[in-house]
DSSP file (Angstrom, degrees, kcal/mol; ACC not computed):
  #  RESIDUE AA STRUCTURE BP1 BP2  ACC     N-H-->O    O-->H-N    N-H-->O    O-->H-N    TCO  KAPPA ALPHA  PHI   PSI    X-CA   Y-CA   Z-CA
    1    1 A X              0   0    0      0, 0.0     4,-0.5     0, 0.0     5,-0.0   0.000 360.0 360.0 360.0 -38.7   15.2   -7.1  -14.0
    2    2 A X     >  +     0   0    0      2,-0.2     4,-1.0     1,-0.2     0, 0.0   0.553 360.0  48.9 -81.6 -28.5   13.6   -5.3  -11.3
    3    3 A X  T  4 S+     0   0    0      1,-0.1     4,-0.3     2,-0.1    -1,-0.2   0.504 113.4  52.3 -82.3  -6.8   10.1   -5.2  -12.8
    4    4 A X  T  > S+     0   0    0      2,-0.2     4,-1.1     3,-0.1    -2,-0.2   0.694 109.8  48.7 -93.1 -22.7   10.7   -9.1  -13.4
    5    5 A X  H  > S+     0   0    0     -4,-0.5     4,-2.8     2,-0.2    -3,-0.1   0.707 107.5  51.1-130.4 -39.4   11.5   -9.6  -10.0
    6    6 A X  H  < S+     0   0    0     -4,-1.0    -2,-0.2     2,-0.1    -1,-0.2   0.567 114.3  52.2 -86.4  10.8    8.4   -7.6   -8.4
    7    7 A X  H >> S+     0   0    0     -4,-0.3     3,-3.3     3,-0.1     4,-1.7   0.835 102.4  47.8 -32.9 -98.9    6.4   -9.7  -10.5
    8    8 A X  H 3X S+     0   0    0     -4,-1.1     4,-1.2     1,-0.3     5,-0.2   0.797 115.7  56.3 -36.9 -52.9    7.7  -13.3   -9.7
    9    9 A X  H 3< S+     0   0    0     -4,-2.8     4,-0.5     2,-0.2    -1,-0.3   0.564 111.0  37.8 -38.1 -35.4    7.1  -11.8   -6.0
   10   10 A X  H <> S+     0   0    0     -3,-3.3     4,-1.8     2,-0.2    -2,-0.2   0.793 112.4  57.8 -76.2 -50.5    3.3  -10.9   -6.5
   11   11 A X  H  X S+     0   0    0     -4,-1.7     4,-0.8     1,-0.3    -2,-0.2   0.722 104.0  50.2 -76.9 -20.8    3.0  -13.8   -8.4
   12   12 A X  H >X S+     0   0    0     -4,-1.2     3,-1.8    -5,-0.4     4,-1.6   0.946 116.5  49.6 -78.8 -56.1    4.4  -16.2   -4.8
   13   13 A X  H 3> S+     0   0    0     -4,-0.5     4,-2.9     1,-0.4    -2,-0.2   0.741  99.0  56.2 -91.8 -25.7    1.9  -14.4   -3.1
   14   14 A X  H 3X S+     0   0    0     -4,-1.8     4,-1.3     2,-0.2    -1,-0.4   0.854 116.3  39.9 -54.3 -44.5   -1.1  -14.8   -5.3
   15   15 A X  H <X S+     0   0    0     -3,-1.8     4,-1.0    -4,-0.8    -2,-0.3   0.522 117.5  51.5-115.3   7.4   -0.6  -18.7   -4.9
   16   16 A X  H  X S+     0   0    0     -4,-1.6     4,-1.0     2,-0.1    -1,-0.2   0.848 115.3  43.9 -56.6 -58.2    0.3  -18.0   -1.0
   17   17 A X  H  X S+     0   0    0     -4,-2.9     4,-1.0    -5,-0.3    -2,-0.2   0.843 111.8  50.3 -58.7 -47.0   -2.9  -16.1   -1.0
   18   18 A X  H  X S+     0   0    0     -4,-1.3     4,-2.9     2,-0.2    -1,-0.2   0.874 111.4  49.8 -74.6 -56.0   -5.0  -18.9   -3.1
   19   19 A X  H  X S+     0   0    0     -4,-1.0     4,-2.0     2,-0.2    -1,-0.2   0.692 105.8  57.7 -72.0  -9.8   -3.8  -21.9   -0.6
   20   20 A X  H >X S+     0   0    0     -4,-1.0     3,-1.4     2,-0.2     4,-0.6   0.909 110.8  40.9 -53.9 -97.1   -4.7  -20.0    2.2
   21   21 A X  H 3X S+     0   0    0     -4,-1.0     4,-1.2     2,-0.3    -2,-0.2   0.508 112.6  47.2  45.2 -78.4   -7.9  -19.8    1.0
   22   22 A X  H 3X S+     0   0    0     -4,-2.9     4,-1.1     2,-0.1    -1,-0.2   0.931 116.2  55.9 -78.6 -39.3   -8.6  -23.3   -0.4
   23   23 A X  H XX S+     0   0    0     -4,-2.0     3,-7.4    -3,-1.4     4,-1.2   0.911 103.4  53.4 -28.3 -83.2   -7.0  -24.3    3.3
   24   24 A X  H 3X S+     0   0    0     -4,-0.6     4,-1.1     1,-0.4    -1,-0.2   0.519 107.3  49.8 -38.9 -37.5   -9.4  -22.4    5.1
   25   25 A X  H 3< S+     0   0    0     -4,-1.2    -1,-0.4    -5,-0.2     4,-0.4   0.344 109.6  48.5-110.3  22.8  -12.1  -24.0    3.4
   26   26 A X  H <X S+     0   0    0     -3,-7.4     4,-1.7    -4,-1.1     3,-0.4   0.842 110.7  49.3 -68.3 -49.9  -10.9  -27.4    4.0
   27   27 A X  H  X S+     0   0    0     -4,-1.2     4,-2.3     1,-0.3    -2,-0.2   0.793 108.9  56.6 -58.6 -50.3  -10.4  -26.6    7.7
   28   28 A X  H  X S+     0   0    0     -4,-1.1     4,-2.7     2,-0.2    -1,-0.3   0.944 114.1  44.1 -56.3 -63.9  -14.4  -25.0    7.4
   29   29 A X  H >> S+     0   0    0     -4,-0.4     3,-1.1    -3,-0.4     4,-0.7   0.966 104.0  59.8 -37.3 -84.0  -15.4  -28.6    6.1
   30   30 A X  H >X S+     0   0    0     -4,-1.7     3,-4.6     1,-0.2     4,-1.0   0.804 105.7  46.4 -19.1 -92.5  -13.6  -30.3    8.4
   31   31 A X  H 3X S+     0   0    0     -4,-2.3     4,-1.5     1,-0.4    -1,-0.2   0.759 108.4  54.3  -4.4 -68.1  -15.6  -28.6   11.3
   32   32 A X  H << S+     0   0    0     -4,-2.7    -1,-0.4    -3,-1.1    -2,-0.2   0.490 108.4  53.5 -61.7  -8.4  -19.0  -29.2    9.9
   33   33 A X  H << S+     0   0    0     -3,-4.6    -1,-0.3    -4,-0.7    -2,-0.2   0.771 103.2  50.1-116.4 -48.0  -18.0  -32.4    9.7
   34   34 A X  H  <        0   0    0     -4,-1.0    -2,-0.2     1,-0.3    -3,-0.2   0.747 360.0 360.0 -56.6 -23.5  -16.9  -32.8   13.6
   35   35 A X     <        0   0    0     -4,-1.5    -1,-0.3     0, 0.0    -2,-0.2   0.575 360.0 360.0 -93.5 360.0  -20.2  -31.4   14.5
């Protein structure tokens, strides 16, 4: 239960980590784009 649970926890943060990410390189776009 406890290994299932620091799982499911890594696993929130991997696709936390991953939209950051794909954010970051909208945001990047965006920019080049204003200039």
């Amino acid at each position: 239960m406890k290994s299932n649970k620091s799982a499911e926890a890594h696993e929130s943060l991997l696709q936390l980590s991953f939209t950051a990410s794909k954010f970051d390189r909208f945001r990047a776009q965006a920019q080049a784009v204003k200039e």
